[in-house]
C-alpha positions in Angstrom: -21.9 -2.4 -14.6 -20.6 -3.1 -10.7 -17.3 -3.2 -10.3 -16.3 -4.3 -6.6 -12.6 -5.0 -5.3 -12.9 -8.8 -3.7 -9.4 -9.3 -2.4 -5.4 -8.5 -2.5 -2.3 -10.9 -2.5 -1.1 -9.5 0.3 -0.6 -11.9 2.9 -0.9 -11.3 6.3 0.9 -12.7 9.4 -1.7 -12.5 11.8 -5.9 -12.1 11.9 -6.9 -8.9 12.0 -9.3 -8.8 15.0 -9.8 -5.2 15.3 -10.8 -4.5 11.5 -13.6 -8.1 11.9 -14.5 -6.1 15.5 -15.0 -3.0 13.3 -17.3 -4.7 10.4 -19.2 -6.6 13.0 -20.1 -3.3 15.1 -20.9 -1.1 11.6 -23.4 -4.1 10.6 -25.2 -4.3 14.5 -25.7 -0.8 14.6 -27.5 -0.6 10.8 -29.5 -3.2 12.1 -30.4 -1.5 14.9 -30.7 1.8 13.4 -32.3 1.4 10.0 -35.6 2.1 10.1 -35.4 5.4 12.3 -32.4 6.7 9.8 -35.4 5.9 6.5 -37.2 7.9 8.5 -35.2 10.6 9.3 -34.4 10.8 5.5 -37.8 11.2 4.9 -38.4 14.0 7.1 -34.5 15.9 6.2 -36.3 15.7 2.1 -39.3 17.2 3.0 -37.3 19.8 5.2 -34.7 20.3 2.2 -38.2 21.0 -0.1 -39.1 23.8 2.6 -35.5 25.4 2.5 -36.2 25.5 -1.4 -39.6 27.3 -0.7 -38.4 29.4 2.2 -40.6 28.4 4.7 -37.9 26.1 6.9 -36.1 27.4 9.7 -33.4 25.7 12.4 -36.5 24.9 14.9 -37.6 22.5 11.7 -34.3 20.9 12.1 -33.9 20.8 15.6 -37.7 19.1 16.2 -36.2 16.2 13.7 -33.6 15.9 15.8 -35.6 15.6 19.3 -37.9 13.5 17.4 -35.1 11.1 16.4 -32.4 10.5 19.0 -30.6 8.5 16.1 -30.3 12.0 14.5 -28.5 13.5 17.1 -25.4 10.9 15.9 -25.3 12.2 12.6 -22.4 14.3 12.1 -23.7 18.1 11.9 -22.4 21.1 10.6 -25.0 23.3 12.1 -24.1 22.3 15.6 -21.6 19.8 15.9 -20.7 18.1 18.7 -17.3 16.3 20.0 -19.3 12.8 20.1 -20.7 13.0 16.7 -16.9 13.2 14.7 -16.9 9.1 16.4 -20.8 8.1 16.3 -21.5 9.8 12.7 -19.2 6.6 11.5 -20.9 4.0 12.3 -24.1 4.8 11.0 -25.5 4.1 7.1 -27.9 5.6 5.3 -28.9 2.2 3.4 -27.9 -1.4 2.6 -25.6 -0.6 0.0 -23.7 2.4 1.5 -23.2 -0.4 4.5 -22.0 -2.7 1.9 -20.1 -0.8 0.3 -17.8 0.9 3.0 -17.3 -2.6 4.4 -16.1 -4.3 1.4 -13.4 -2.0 1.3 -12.9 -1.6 4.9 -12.5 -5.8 4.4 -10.3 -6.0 1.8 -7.9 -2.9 2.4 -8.0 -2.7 6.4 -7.0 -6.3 6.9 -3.4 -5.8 5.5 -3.7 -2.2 7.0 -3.7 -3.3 10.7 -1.8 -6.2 9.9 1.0 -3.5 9.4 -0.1 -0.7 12.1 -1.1 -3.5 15.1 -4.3 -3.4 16.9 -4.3 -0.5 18.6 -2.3 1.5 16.3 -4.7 0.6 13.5 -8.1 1.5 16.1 -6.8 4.6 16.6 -5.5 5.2 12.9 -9.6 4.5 11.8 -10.9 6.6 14.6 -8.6 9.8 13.9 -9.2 8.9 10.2 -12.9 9.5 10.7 -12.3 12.4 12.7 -10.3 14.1 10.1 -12.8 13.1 7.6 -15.6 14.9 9.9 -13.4 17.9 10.4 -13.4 18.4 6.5 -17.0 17.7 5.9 -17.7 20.0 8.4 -15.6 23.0 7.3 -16.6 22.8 3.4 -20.5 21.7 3.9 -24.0 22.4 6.0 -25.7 19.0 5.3 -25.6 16.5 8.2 -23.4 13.5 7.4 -22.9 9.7 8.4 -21.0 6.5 7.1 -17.7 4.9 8.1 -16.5 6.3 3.8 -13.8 9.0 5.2 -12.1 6.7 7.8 -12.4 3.5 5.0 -10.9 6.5 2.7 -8.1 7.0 5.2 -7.4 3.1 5.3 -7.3 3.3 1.4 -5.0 6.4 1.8 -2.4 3.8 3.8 -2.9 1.0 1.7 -1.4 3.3 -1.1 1.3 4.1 1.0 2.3 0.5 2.4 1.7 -1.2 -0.2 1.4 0.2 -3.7 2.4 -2.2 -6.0 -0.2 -4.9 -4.4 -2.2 -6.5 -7.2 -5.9 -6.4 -6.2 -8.7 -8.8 -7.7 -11.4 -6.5 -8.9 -15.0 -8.1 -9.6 -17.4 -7.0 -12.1 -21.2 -7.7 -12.4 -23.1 -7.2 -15.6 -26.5 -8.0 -16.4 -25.8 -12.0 -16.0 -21.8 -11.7 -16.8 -19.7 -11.9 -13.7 -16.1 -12.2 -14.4 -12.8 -10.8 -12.4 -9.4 -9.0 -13.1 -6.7 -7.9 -11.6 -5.2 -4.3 -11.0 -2.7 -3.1 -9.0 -2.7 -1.1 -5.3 -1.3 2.4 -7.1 -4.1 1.9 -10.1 -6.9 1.5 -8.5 -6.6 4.0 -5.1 -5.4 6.4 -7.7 -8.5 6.0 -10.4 -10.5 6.4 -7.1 -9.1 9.2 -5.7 -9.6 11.5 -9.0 -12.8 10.2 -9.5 -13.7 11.6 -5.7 -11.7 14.9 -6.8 -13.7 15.3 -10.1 -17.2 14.5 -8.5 -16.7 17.1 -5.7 -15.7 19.9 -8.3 -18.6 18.8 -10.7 -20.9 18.2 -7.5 -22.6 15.0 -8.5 -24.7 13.1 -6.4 -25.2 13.6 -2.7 -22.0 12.7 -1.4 -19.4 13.7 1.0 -16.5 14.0 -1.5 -14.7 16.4 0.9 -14.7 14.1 3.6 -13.3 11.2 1.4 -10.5 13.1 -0.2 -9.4 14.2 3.5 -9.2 10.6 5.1 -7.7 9.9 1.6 -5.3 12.5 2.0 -4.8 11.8 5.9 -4.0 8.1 5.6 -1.5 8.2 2.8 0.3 11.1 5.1 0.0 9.4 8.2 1.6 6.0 6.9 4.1 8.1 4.7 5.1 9.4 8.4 5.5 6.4 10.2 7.7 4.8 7.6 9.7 7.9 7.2 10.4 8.0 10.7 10.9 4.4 10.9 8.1 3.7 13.5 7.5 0.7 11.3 9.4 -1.2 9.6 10.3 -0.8 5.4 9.2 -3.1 2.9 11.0 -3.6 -0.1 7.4 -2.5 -2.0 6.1 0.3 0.1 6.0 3.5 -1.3 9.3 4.9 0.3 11.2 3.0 -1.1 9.7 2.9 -4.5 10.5 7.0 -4.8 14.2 6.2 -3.2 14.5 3.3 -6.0 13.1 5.9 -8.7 15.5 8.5 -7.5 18.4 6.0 -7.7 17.4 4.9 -11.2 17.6 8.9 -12.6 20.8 9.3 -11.2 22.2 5.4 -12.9 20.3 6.9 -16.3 22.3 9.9 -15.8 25.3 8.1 -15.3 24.7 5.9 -18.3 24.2 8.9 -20.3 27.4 10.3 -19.3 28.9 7.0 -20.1 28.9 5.0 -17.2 27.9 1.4 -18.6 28.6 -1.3 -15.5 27.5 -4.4 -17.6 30.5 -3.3 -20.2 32.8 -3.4 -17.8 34.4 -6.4 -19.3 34.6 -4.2 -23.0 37.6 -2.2 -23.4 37.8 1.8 -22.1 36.0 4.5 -24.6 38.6 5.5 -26.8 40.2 2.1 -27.1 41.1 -0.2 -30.4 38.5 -3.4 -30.0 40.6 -6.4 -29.1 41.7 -8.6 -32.2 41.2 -12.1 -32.8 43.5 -14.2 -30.4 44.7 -10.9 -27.7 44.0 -11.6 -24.2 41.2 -9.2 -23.7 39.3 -10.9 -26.7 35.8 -11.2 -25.7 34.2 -14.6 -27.0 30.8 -15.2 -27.7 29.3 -16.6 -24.8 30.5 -13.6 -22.9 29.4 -11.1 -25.5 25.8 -13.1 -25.1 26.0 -12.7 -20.8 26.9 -9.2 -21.5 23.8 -8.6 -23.5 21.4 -10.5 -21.3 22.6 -8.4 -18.4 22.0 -5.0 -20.4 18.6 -6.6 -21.4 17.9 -6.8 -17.5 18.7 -3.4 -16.6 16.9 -2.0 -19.3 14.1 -3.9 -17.6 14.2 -2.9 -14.1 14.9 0.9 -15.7 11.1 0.4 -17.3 10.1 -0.7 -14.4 8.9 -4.3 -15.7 10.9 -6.0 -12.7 8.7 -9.4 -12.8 9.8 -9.9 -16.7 13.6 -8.7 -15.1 13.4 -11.0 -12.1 12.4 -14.1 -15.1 15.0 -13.2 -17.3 17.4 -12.8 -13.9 16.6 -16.1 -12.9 17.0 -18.0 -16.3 20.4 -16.1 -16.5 21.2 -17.5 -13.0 19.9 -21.0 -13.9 22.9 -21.4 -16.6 25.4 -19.1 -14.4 25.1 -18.9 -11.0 27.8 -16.3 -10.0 26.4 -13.7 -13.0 25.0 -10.3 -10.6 23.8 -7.2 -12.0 23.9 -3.3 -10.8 23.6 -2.8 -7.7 20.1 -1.1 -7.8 19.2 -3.3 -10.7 20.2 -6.3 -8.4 18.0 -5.0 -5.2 15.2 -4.5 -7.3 15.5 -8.2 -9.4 15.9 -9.7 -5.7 13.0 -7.6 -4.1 10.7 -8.9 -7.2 11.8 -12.5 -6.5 11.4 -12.0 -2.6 7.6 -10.5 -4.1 6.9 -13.4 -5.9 7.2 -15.8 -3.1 10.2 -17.0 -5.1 12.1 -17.9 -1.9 15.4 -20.1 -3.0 15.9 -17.7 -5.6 15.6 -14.4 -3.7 18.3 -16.1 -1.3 20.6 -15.9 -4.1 19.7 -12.4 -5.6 20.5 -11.5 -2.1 23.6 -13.2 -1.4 24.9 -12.2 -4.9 24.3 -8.7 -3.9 26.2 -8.7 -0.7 28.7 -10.3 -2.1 29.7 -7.4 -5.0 28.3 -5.2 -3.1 29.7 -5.5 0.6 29.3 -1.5 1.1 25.8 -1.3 -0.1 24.0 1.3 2.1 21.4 -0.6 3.3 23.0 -3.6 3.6 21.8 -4.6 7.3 18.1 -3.8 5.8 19.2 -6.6 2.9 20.7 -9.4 5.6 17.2 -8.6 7.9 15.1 -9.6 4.7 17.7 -12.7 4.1 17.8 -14.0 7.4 14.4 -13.9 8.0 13.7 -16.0 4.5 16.3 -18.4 5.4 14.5 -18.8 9.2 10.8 -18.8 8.2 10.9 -20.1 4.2 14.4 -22.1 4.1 14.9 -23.6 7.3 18.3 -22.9 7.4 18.8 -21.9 10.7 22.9 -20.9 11.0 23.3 -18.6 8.0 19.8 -16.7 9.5 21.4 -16.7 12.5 24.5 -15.2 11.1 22.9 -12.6 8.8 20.9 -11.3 12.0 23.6 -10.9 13.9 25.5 -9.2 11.5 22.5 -6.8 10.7 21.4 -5.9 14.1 24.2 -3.3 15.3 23.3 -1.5 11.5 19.3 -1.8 12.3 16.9 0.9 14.4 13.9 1.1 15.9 11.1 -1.9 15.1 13.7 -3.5 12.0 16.0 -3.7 15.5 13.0 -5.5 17.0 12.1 -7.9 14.5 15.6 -8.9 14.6 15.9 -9.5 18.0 12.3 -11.7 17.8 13.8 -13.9 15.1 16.5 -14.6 16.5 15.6 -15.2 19.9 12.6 -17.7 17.8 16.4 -19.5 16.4 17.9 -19.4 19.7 15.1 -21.7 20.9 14.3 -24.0 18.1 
């Protein structure tokens, strides 16, 4: 069975010319170089059958190499060269190692460099190679080419950026072709230990070590940049998903210490349940919020935010004012905001600022708000106001993005 990804629902904001510039160049020079790299391949075999007999030497290898000046790009341990760690990654040993690399390099470096920019994303792919090379070189002897460890390394951010990402994965069988969907985390992960299990069980003639680095490489270089805010968060990029998981141990703790915030409305732990006609009585209706709510939380705690952010939204539908957690609130609205569910995002935000006016991130929160009321809502005042108010709180490119939108307002 072939199991292939085809595409992601990430969208992307602008056309990612560098990643096409990179398929296109991969592709010319295969076709340029194909029939001198079948014949190198022939001649490295029948060198690899003298090596097994004792009879090769380094001059064998170095006459292949004079013979071939294709050769001399290949990436080799024996005597490597600075060129070869950028030339050993364009080159493919066949059709489907070209085809291969670039369906991946399609559907995972798109949303890559949509998020790094141009040159930021060239110069990602080209050190991701590198690193790849360095790695191959270090743990191997055999010569090596193919763009895998710098596609690894663009795998390695797309985990990082944007792991919760559902990708469409095709699979081919006999005369069945069908699709399904996974997400980001699942599938980069499956790959990964499948790479990690093949090198230690050394199957097939592959450069595991070289994947696993420009795996290892592009999750840590994206991890960086969003630590460091040289780009801007995402409500789903990794970051933030381990700052939301730490958030939610310390609310479990706090709920099994006691701490219930949708019971707020019940009485205090230790105190006589109101009686039928007090004050504090709680009615039905109530009772039934009260238990939607607790349903919600338990939820987003399970992670299942889209069945949350439903049940969120039905709750809202019959009343609007009802919020949730804070946390549980950022994540329902981040779901919503994920969904494309614009109008009703808005609110999950709004309702959030609101109860929560000291939320920590609040001038991330009004950036995400204004910017669906200017491009989704067309409600150009209350972005207008959210931005302003989130500026002076915002850094870096959040700062910048900002400043764009609202200078886009100021001239609409």
């Amino acid at each position: 069975m072939l199991i292939f990804p085809i595409s992601t629902d990430r969208r992307l904001k602008r056309t990612p010319w560098v990643n096409y510039g990179l398929i296109a160049a991969n592709i010319l020079v295969f076709l340029f170089t194909e029939r001198s790299i079948q014949q190198i391949d022939e001649l490295l075999y029948q060198y690899q059958l003298q090596i097994a007999n004792g009879v090769a030497d380094r001059q064998d290898l170095l006459a292949i190499r004079d013979a071939h000046p294709v050769y001399q790009a290949y990436l080799q341990p024996g005597f490597p060269e600075l060129r070869q760690f950028f030339s050993y990654q364009f080159l493919h040993a066949d059709l489907w190692h070209l085809l291969g690399n670039m369906l991946f390099l399609y559907v995972f470096g798109n949303a890559v460099e949509d998020r790094l920019g141009k040159l930021g994303y060239l110069f990602f792919y080209l050190a991701g190679g590198v690193v790849a090379g360095l790695a191959h070189v270090m743990t191997s002897e055999a010569p090596v080419l193919g763009a895998s460890g710098s596609v690894a390394a663009v795998t390695g951010a797309f985990l990082a950026f944007f792991p919760l990402t559902n990708i469409t994965l095709g699979y081919w069988f006999i005369f069945i072709f069908d699709t399904f969907v996974v997400s980001a985390i699942v599938l980069i992960l499956f790959r990964v230990a499948q790479d990690f299990i093949f090198n230690l069980s050394g199957i097939g003639n592959v450069a595991y070590m070289a994947h696993l680095a420009g795996y290892a490489y592009g999750f840590a270089a994206a991890m960086g940049v969003l630590l460091v805010r040289v780009l801007p968060r995402e409500p789903y990029d990794m970051l933030t998903m381990l700052e939301h998981r730490r958030r939610k141990r310390a609310f479990q703790k706090q709920h099994k210490d006691g701490y219930h915030p949708w019971e707020s409305a019940l009485p205090g732990k230790g105190e006589a349940p109101p009686k039928p006609g007090d004050a504090g009585e709680i009615t039905p209706e109530q009772q039934q919020i009260m238990d939607r709510r607790a349903a919600i939380s338990r939820m987003v705690a399970d992670h299942d935010y889209r069945a949350a952010a439903d049940a969120y939204a039905e709750l809202l539908d019959e009343h609007p004012e009802q919020t949730l957690p804070q946390q549980s609130q950022l994540d329902v609205a981040n779901q919503l905001m994920k969904d494309e569910r614009h109008v009703l995002a808005a609110r999950a935000y709004e309702l959030l600022l609101s109860k929560y006016p000291t939320y920590g991130d609040v001038g991330q929160v009004k950036l995400i708000l204004g910017l669906i009321y200017a491009r989704y809502l067309d409600q150009p005042q209350r972005a207008r106001e959210l931005l302003d108010a989130a500026v002076p709180r915002l850094n870096g490119n959040e700062r910048a993005l900002a400043d764009s939108v609202l200078a886009e307002l100021r001239r609409s």
